[in-house]
N, C-alpha and C positions, 0 to 999 in steps of 0.2 A: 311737745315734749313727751306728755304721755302718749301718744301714737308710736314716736318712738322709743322708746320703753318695751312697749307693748310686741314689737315689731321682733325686738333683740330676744325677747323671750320666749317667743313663738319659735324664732329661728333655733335658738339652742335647744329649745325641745326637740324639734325635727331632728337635727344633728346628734341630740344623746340615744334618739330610737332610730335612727342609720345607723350607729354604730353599733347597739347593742344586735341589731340584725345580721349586719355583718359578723359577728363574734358568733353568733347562732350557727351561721351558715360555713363560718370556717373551723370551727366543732364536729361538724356533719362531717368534711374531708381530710378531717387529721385522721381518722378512724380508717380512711379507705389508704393513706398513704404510711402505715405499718405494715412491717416485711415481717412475716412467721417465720421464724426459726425454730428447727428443730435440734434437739438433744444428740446428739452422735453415742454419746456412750446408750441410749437408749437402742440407737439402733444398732448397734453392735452387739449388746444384748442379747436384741431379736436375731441375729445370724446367730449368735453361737447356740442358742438354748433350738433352733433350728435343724443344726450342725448337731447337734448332742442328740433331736428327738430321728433323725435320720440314719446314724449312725448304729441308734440303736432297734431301730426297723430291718436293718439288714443283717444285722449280726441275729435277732430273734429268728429271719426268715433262713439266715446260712445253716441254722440249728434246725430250724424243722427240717430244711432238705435234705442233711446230713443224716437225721435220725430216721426220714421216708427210706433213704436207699438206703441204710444200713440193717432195718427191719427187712425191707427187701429183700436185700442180701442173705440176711437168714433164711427168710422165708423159701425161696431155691435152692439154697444148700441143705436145707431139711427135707 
C-alpha cells in the first residue's frame, strides 16, 4: 500500500511540472501571435503636417524666383 501511495505522488508531481512547462512554453507564442496595429489618425497626421511642410517649400521657392527675375528685370531696364 505504501508503494502505492508512493507511486500516485511521484505521478502527480510529474504531471504538475508538465503542465506547468507547458504554460511556460505557450507564454513564449502568445507574444509571437499579436498583430500590431497601427493608429490611422497618427498617420494622417504625418500626410497632412507633410502636405503643409511641402506646400510651404514651394510657395518660399515661387518667391525667390519671382523676386531673382523681377531684380533682373530691373537690372536691364536700368
Amino acid at each position: 500500500m505504501l508503494d502505492n501511495c508512493l507511486n500516485v505522488i511521484v505521478k502527480k508531481k510529474f504531471q504538475d511540472n508538465n503542465l506547468e512547462n507547458k504554460k511556460s512554453s505557450s507564454d513564449i507564442y502568445s507574444g509571437e501571435d499579436k498583430i500590431k496595429t497601427t493608429n490611422v489618425n497618427i498617420l494622417l497626421n504625418r500626410v497632412r503636417l507633410n502636405e503643409k511642410k511641402t506646400l510651404k517649400n514651394r510657395i518660399i521657392f515661387f518667391i525667390a524666383l519671382s523676386t531673382l527675375i523681377s531684380l533682373l528685370a530691373v537690372y536691364f531696364v536700368i
